[in-house]
C-alpha positions in Angstrom: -55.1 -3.3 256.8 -58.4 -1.0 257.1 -57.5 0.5 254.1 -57.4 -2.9 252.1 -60.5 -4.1 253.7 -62.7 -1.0 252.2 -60.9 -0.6 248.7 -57.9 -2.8 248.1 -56.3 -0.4 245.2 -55.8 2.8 247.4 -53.3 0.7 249.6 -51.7 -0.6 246.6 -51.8 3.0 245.0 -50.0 4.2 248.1 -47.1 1.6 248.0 -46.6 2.8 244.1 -46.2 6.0 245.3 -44.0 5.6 248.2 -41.6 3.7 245.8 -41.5 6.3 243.3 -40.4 8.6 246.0 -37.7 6.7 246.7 -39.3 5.2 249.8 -38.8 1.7 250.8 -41.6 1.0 253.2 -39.6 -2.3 253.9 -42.9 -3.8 255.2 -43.5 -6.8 257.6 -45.8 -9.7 258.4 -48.9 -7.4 258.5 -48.4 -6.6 254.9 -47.2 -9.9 253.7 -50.8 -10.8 255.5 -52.6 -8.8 253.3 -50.7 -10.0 250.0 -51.8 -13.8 251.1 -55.3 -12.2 251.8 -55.5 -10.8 248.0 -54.4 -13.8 247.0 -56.6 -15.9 248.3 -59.4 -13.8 247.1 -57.7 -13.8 243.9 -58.5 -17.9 244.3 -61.4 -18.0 245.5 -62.4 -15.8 242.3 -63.7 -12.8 244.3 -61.1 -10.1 243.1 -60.3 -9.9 239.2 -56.7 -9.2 239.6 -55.9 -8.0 235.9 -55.8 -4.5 236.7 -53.4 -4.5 239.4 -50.9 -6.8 237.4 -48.2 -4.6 235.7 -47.4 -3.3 239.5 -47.0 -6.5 241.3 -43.2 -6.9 241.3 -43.4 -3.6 243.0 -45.8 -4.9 245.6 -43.6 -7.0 246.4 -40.2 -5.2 246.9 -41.8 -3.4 249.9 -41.9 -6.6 251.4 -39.2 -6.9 254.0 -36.7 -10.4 252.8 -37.8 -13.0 255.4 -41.7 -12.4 254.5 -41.0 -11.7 250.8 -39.6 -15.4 251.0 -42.7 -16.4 253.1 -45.0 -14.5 250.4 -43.3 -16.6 247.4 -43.2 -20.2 249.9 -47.4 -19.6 250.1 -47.1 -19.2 246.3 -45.2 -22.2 245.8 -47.7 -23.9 248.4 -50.7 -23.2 246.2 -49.1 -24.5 242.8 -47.8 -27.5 244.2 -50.3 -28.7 246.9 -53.9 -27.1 246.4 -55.0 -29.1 243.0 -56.8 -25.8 241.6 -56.7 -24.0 239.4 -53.7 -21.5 239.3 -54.3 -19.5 236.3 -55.5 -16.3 237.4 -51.9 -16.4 239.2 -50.2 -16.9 236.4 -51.7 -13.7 234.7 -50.8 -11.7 237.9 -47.3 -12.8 238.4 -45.9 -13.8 235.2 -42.5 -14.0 235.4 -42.1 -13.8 239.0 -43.4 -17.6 239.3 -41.2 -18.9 236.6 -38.0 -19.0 239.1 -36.1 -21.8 238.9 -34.8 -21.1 242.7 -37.7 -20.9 243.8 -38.7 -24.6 242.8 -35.3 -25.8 243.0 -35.7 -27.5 246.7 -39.1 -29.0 245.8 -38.6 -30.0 241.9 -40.1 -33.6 242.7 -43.0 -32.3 244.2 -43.4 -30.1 241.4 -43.5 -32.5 239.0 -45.1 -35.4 240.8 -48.0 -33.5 242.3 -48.1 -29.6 241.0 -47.7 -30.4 237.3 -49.9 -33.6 238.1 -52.5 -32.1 239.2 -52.6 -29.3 236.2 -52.4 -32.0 233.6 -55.7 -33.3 235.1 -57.0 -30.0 234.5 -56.5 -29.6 231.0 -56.0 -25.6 231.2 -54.2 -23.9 228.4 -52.8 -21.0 230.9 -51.3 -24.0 233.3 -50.2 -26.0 230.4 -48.2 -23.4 228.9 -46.2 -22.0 232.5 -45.5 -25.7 233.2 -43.6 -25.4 229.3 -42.5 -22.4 230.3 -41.0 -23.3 233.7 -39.6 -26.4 232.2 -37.7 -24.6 229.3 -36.8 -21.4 230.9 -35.1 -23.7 233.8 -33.0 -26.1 231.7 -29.7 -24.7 233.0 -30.6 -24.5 236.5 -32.5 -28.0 236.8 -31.5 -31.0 234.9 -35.2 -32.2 233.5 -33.8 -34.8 231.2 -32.0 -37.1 234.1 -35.0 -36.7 236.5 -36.5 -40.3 236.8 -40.0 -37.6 238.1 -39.1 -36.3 234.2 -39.4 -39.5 232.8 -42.7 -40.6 234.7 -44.2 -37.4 234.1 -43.4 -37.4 230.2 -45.6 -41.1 230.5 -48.4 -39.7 232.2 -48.3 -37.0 229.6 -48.8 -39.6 226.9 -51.3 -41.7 228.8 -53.0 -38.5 229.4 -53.3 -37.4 225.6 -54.6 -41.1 225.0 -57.1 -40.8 227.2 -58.4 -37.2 226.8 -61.6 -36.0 225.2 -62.5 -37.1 221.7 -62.4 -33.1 221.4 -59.5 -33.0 218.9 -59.1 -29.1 218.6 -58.9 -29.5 222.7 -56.5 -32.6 222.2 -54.2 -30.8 219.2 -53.8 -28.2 221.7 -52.8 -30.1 224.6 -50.6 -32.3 222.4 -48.4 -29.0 221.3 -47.7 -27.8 224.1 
């Protein structure tokens, strides 16, 4: 934790280095602590993640199960209930967000408030996971049947009638 308060990468660095070797740290709550720290950072547009992206998935397999679960439910938190914007955790975790069991529980409060809210926000990044989640996770979750689907796909329309008279913006929007 000292370590990531002075220079955040070294600790990282370390972890990528213990798992090269072979060497599970299997880490706990402290770790998981500092992982919800960066991220919040990460939010809070303090730390530029970029850099630290391609390793993430490793970051994360030190993490013992019960706060690797606890690590992804704080994930899940942010994209469903916060209302900002999520994008820079989009870049970071890439495929790791698009699982279908990990929304699977809370689908209506994904669609009803998380993709809500990122419609509101108009943002390209957010846009295109929402596609993404919704296509990747047509065999898992049935989207057509979902009476959230079918109010979601109306607000999707009343929300390309009412954007911006910025077309480009609105062509965008409207392909995705």
């Amino acid at each position: 934790l000292k370590e990531y308060d002075k220079k955040h990468d070294n600790c990282f660095d370390l972890l990528i280095t213990l798992t090269e070797h072979s060497y599970k740290p299997n880490l706990k709550s402290e770790f998981k602590s500092v992982l919800i720290d960066f991220i919040n950072k990460v939010q809070k547009k303090e730390i530029e993640p970029e850099h630290l992206k391609a390793n993430w998935s490793k970051y994360l397999s030190v993490l013992d199960d019960d706060n690797k679960a606890s690590f992804m439910a704080h994930i899940k938190h942010i994209i469903i209930h916060e209302n900002t914007d999520f994008s820079k955790l989009i870049i970071l975790f890439e495929n790791i967000i698009i699982d279908c069991d990990l929304f699977k529980d809370d689908i209506g409060n994904l669609i009803n408030i998380g993709f809500n809210s990122l419609l509101g926000r108009e943002n390209e990044i957010e846009l295109n996971w929402m596609l993404s989640m919704i296509s990747s996770c047509r065999g898992k979750i049935d989207w057509h049947s979902s009476s959230y689907m079918n109010s979601l796909k109306d607000r999707i329309k009343n929300r390309l009638i009412s954007m911006d008279e910025n077309e480009a913006k609105k062509e965008a929007v409207n392909q995705i």
